[in-house]
ZANUDREN-883471 format. One line per 5 residues: for each residue x, y negated, z of N, C-alpha, C, O, CB. Coordinates in steps of 0.1 Angstrom, whole numbers. Glycine has a CB too. Layout:
X Y Z X Y Z X Y Z X Y Z X Y Z  ...
END
This chain:
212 -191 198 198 -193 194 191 -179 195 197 -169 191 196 -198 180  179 -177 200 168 -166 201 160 -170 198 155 -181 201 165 -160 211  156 -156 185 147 -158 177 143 -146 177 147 -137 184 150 -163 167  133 -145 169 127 -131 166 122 -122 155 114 -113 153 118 -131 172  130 -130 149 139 -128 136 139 -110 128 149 -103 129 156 -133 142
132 -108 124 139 -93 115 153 -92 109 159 -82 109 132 -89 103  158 -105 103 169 -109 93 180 -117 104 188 -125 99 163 -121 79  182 -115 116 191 -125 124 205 -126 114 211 -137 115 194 -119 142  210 -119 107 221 -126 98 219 -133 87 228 -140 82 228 -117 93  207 -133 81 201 -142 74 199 -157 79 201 -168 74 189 -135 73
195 -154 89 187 -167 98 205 -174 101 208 -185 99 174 -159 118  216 -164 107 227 -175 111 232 -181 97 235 -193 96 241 -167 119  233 -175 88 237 -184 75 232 -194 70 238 -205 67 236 -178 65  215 -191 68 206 -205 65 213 -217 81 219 -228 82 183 -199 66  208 -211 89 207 -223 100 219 -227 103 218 -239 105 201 -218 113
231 -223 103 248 -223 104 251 -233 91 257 -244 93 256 -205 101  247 -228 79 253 -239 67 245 -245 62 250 -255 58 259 -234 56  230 -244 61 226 -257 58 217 -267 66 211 -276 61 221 -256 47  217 -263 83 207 -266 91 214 -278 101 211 -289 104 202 -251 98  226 -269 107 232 -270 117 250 -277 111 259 -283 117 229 -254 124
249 -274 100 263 -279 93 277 -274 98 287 -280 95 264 -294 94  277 -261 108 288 -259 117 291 -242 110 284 -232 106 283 -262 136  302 -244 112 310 -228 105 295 -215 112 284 -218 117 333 -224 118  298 -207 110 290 -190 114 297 -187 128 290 -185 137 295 -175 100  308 -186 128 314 -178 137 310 -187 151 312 -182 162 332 -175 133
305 -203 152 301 -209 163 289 -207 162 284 -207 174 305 -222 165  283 -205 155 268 -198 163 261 -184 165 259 -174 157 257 -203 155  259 -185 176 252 -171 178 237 -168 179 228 -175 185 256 -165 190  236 -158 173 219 -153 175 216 -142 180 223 -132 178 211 -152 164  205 -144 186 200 -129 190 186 -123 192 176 -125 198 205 -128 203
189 -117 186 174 -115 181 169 -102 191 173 -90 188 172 -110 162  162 -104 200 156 -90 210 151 -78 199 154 -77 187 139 -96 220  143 -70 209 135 -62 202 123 -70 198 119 -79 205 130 -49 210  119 -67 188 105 -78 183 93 -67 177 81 -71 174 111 -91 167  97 -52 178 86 -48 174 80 -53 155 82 -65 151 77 -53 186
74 -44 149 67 -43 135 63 -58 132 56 -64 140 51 -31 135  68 -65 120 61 -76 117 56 -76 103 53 -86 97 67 -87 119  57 -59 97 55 -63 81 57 -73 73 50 -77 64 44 -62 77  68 -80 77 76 -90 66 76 -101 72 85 -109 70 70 -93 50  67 -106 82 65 -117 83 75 -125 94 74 -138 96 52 -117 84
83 -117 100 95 -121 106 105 -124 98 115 -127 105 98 -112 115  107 -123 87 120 -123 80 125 -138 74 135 -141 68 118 -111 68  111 -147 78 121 -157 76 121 -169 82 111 -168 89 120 -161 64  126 -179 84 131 -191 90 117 -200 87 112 -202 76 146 -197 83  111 -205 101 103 -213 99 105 -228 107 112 -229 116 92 -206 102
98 -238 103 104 -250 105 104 -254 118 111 -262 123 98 -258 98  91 -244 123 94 -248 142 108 -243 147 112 -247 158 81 -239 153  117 -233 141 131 -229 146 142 -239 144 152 -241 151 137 -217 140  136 -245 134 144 -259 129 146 -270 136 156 -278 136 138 -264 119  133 -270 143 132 -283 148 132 -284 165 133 -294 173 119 -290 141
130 -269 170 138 -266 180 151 -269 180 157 -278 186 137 -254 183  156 -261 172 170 -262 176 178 -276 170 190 -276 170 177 -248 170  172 -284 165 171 -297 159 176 -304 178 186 -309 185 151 -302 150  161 -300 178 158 -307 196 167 -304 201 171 -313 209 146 -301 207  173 -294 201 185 -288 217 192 -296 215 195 -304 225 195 -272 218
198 -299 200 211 -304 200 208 -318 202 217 -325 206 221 -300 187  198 -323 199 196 -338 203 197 -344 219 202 -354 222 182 -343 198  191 -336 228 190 -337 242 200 -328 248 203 -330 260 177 -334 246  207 -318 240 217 -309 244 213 -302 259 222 -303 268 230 -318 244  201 -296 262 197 -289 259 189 -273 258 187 -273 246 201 -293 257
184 -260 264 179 -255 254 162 -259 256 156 -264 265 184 -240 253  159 -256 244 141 -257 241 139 -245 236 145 -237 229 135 -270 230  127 -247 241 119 -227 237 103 -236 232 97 -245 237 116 -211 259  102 -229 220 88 -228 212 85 -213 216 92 -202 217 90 -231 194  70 -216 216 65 -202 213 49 -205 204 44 -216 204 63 -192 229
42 -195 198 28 -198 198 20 -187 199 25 -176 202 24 -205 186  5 -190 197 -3 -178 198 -3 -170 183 2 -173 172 -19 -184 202  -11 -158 187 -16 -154 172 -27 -160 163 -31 -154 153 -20 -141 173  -32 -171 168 -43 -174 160 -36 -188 152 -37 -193 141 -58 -177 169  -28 -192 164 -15 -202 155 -7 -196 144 -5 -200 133 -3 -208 164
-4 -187 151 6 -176 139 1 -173 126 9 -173 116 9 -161 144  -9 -171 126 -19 -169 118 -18 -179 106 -15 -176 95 -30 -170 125  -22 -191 109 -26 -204 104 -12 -207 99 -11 -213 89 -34 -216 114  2 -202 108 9 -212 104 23 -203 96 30 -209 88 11 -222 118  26 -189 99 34 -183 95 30 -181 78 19 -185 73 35 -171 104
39 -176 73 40 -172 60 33 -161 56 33 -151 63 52 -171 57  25 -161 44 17 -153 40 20 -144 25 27 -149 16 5 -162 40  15 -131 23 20 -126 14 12 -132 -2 5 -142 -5 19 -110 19  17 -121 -9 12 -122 -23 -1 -136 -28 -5 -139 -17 5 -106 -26  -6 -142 -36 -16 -147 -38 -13 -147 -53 -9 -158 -57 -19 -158 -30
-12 -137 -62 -14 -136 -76 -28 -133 -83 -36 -125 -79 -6 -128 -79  -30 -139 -92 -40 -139 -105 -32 -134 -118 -23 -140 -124 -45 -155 -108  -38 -119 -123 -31 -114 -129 -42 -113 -142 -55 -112 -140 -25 -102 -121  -36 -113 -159 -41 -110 -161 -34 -95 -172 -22 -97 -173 -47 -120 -163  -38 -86 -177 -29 -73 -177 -38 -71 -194 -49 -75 -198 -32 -58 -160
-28 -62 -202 -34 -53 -213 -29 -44 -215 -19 -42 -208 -34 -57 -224  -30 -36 -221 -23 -20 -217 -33 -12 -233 -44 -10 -237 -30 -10 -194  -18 -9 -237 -19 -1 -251 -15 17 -245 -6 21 -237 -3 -9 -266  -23 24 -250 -22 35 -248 -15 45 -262 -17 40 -273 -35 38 -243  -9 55 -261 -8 65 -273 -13 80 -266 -17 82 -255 11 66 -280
-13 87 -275 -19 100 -274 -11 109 -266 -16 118 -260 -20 106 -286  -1 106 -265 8 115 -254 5 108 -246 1 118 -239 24 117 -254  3 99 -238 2 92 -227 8 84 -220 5 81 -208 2 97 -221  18 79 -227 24 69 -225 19 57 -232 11 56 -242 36 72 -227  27 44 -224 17 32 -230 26 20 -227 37 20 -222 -1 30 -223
19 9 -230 29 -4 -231 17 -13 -222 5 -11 -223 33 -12 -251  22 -24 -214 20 -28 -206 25 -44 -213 35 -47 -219 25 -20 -195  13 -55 -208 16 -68 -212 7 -74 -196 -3 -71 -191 8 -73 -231  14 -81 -193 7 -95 -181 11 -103 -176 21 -102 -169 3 -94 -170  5 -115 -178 6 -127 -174 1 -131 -159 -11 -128 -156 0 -135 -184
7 -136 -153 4 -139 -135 8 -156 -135 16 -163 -141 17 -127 -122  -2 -158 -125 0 -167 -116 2 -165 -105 -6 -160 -97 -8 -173 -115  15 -169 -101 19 -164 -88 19 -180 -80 27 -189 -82 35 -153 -88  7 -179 -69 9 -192 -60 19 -187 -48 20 -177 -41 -5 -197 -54  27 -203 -50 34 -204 -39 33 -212 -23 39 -211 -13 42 -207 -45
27 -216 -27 15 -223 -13 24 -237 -14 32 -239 -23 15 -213 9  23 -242 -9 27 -260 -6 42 -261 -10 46 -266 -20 26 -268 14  49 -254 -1 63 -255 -8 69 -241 -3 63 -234 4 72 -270 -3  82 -238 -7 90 -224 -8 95 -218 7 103 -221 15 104 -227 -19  88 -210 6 92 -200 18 110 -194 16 117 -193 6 79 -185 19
111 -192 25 129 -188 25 133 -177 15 144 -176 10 135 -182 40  118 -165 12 118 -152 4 109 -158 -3 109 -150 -13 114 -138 9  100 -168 -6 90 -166 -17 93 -170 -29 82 -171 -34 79 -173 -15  101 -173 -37 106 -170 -53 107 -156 -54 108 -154 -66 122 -178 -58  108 -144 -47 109 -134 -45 99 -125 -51 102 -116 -59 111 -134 -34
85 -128 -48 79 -123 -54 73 -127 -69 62 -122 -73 73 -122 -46  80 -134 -75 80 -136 -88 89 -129 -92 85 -122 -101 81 -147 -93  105 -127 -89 113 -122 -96 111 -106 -99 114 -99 -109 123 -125 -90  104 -102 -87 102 -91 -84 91 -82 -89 90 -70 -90 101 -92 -74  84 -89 -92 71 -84 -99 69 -79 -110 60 -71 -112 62 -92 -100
76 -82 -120 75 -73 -135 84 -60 -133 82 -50 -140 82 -81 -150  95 -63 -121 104 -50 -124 95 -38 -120 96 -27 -126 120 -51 -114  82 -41 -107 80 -30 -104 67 -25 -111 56 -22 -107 80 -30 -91  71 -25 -123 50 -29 -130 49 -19 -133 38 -17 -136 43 -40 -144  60 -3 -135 61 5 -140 52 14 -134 43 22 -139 72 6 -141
59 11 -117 57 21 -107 64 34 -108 77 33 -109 43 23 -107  60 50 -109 66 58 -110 60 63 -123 59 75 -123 66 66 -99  55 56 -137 54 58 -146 61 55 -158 67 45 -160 46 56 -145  61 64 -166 71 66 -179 65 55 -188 57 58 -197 69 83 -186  70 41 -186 66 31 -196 72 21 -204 77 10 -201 59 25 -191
71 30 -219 84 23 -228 85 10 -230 95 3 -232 85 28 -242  73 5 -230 76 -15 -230 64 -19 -222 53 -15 -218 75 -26 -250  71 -28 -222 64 -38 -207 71 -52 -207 83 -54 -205 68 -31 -191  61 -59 -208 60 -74 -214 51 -82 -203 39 -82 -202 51 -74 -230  61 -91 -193 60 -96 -182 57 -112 -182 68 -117 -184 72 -94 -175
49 -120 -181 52 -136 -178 48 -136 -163 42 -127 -159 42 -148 -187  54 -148 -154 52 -149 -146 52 -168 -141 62 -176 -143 60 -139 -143  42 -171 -136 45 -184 -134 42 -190 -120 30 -191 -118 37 -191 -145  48 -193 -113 50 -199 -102 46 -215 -98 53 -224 -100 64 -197 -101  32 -218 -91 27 -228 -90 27 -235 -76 20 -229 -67 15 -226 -95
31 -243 -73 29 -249 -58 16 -253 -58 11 -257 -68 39 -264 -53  5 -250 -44 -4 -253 -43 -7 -257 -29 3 -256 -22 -9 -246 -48  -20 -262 -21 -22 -264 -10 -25 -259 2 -30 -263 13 -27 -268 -12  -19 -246 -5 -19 -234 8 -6 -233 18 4 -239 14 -20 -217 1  -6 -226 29 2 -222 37 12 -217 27 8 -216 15 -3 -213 48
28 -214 30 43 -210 20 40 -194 18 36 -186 26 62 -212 30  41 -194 8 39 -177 4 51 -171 5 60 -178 2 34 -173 -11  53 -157 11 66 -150 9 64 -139 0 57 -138 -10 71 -145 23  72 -131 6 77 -115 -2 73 -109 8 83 -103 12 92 -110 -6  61 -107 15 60 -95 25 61 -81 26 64 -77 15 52 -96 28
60 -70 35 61 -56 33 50 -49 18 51 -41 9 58 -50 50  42 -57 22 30 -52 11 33 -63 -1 23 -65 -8 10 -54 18  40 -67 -2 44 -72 -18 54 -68 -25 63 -60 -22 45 -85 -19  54 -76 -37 62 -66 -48 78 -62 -50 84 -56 -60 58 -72 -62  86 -69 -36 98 -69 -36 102 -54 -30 111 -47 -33 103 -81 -28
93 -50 -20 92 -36 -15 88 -26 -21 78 -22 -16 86 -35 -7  92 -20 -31 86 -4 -37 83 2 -32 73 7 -38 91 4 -41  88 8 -17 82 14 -4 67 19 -5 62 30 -7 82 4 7  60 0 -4 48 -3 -1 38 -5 -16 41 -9 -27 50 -16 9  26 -1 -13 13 -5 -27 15 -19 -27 13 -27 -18 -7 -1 -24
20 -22 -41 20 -40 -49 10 -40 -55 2 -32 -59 33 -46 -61  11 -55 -56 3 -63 -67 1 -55 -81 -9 -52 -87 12 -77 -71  16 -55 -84 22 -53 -98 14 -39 -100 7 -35 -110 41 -53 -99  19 -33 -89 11 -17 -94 -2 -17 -97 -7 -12 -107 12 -6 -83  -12 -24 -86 -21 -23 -88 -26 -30 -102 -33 -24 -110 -25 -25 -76
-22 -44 -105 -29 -40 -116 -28 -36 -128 -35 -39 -137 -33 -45 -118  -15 -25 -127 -13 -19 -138 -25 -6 -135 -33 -3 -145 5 -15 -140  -26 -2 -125 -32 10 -121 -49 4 -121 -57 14 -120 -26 14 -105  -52 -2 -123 -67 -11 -128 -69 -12 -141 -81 -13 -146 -69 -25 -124  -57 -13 -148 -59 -12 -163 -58 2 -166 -65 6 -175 -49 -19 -171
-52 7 -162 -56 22 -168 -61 30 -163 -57 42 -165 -48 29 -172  -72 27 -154 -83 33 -149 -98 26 -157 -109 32 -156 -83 31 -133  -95 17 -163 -105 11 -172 -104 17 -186 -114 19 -192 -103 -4 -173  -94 20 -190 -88 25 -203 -92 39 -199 -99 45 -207 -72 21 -207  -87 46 -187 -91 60 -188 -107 63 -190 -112 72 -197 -87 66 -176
-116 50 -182 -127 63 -181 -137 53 -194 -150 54 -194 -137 66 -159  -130 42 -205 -134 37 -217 -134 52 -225 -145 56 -230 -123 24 -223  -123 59 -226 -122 70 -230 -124 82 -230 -123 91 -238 -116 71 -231  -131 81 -215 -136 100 -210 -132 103 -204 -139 110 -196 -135 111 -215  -117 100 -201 -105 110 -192 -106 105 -185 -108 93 -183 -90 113 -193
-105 121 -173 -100 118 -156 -88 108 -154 -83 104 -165 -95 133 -148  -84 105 -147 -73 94 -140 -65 104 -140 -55 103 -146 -75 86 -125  -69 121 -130 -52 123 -128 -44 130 -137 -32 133 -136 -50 130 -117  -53 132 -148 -49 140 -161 -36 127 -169 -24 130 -173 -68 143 -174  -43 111 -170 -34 108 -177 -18 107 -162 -6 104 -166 -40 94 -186
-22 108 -150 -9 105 -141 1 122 -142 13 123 -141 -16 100 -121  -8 132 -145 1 141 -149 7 143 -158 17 151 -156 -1 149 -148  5 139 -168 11 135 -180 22 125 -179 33 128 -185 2 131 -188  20 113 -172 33 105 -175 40 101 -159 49 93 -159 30 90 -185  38 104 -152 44 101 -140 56 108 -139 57 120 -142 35 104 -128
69 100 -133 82 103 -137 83 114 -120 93 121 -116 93 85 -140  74 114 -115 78 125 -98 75 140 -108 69 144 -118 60 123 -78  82 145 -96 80 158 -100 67 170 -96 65 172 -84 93 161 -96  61 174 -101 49 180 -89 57 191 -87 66 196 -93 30 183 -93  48 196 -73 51 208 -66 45 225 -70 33 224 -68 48 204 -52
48 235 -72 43 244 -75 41 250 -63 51 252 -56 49 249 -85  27 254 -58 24 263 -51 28 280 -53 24 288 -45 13 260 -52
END
């Protein structure tokens, strides 16, 4: 099978044991160069399914492809959360963190999208010193395209999340409620180290 796949060991496991019903070691994949897809290659979509459904019915091979404006409409899409956030401050600068999210999952579950629920309170911290932090998270099927865990969502630390941002919205509301610059309270509690000139 060729695919174009970021995860091609991913893709032989799903498609090998629960697709195809045949051991690993009889299927092969191969995934070319495919070039940057910020996440959106990483998972199994139903047109691979039902290609390779096809091959083995007519035995066979069949090649799908589509455009980008199909791709668009039809590949998997990142984050779609409604957050709502509170944030207790103390005088040293550290603070406690409370939020509740709605995390939509579009019509039904993308191969990574429970992902970005699991993932989302762990990174709420960010690179800040924050002694409690109080997470809900609730996961709704709705009438959208399958949501994943893309590069720009909260499974990637790498990349600016959800989670950060709206921790980083609450205490930019809280900072300038109070007077203070923003980077006064990030020098204060940010766990990086700064650099001395």
């Amino acid at each position: 099978m060729w695919t174009t796949s970021q995860f091609p060991h991913v893709v032989k496991v799903l498609m090998g044991n629960f697709v195809l019903n045949i051991p690993q070691h009889k299927l092969r994949i191969v995934a070319p160069d495919v070039g940057g897809g910020f996440g959106v290659k990483e998972f199994i979509y139903a047109e691979e399914i039902v290609t390779t459904w096809a091959s083995r019915k007519v035995n066979r091979p069949v090649k799908w492809s589509t455009s980008g404006a199909k791709g668009f409409l039809s590949d998997a899409h990142g984050r779609d959360h409604v957050s709502e956030a509170e944030l207790a401050l103390a005088r040293t600068g550290s603070y406690g963190l409370k939020v509740r999210t709605i995390a939509n999952m579009g019509g039904y579950l993308s191969t990574f999208g429970p992902n970005s629920t699991n993932h989302y309170g762990l990174l709420l911290a960010g690179v800040y010193t924050t002694p409690a932090i109080h997470c809900e998270v609730k996961g709704v099927l709705h009438q959208h395209r399958a949501r994943g865990c893309l590069s720009r969502c909260p499974c990637f630390p790498r990349r600016p999340s959800c989670s950060s941002d709206c921790r980083h919205r609450r205490q930019r509301d809280e900072d300038r409620q109070g007077g203070n610059p923003p980077q006064e309270h990030d020098r204060r509690v940010a766990r990086i180290p700064t650099r001395r000139r």
